[in-house]
C-alpha positions in Angstrom: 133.8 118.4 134.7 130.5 118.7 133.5 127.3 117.6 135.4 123.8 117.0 133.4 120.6 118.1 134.3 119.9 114.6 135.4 123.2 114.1 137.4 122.1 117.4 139.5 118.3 116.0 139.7 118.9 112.5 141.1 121.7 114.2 143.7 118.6 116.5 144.5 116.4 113.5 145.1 118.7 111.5 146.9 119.5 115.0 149.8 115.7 115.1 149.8 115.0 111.4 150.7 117.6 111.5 153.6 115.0 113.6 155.3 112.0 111.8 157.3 109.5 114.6 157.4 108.4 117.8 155.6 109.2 120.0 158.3 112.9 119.0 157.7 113.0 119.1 153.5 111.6 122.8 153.8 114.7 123.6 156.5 116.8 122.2 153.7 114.9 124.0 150.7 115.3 127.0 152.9 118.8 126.6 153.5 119.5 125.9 150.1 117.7 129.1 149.4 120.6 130.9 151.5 123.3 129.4 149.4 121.5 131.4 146.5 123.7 132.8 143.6 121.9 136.6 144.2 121.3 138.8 141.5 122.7 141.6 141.1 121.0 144.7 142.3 120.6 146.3 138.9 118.8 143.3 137.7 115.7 143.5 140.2 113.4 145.3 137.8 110.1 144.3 136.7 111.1 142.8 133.3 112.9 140.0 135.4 110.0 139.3 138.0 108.2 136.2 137.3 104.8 136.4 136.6 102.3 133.8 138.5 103.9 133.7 141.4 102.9 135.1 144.8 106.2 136.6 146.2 108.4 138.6 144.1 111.3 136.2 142.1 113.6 137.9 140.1 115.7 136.0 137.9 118.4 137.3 135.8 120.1 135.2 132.7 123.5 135.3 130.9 125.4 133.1 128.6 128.9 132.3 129.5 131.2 129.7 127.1 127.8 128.6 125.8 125.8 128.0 129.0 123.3 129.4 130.6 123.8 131.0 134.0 121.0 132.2 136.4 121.2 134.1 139.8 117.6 135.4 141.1 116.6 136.4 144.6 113.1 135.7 146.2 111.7 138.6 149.3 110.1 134.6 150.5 112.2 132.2 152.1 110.7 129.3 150.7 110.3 130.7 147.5 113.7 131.6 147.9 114.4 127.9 148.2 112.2 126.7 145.4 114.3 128.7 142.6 117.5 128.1 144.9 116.9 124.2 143.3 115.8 125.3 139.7 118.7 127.6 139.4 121.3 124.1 140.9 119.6 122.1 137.7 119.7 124.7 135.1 122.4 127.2 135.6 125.5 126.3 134.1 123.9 124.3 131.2 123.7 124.9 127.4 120.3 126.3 126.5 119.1 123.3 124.3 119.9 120.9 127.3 117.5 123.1 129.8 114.7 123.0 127.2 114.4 119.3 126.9 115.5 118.8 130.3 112.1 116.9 132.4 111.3 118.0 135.4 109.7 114.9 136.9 112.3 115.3 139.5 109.9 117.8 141.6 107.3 115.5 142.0 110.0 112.6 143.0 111.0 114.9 146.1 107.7 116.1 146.7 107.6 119.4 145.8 104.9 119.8 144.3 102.1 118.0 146.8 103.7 119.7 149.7 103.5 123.2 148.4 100.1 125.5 148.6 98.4 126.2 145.3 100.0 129.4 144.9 103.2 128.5 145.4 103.2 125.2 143.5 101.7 127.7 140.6 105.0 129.6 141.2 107.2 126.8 141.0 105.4 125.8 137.3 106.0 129.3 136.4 109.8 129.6 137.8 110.3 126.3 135.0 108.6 128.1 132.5 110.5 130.8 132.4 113.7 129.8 132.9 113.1 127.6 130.2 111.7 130.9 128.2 115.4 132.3 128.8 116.6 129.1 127.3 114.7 129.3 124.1 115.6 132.7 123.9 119.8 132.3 123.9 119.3 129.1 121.9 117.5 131.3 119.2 120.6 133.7 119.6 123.1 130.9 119.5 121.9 129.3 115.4 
């Protein structure tokens, strides 16, 4: 069965409002960030680092029967946990579906407020370029 970008969002927002406080939603992003699909060793180069963020994030991408699968590793653990819940919503999806897909769901769960600068920088720069990688394979796919 396949599950939209929007069935994964509002599951996202509904596990995030079960928690009362922030201390608890960034033990779940962290824990999330455990449950990581890892890249592989051979893809932690500089070509797959993303650019604005603080900590290193590598993310490699792949088409597989017309979707787009991610894995990506972080040397942060929240960071970790950020792209741990970018990877959930976009891996697994066609290319054209990530590229119009909103991402209004970060702000519903709070992301964005309760992150530092930096980091929330980060975060705008892990969408952007995993929706790069989707413009990229949708190019390949016409």
């Amino acid at each position: 069965m396949i599950v939209s970008i929007e069935d994964i969002q509002k599951e996202l927002i509904d596990e995030f409002s079960m928690f009362e406080d922030w201390e608890e939603r960034y033990q779940y992003m962290i824990d999330l960030g455990k449950d990581l699909p890892l890249i592989a060793d051979q893809y932690k180069t500089d070509s797959n680092i993303i650019k604005g963020c603080q900590s290193k994030v590598w993310v490699h991408a792949e088409m597989k029967n017309d979707k787009l699968v991610f894995t990506a590793d972080s040397d942060a653990i929240i960071t970790k946990g950020i792209i741990a819940i970018l990877i959930r919503v976009f891996s697994n999806q066609h290319p054209k579906d990530i590229i119009n897909a909103e991402t209004e769901f970060i702000d519903k769960i709070g992301l964005k407020e309760h992150l530092s600068p930096t980091r929330a920088n980060g975060l705008v720069s892990m969408v952007k370029q995993l929706k790069l990688y989707a413009i990229a394979y949708q190019t390949q796919l016409k």
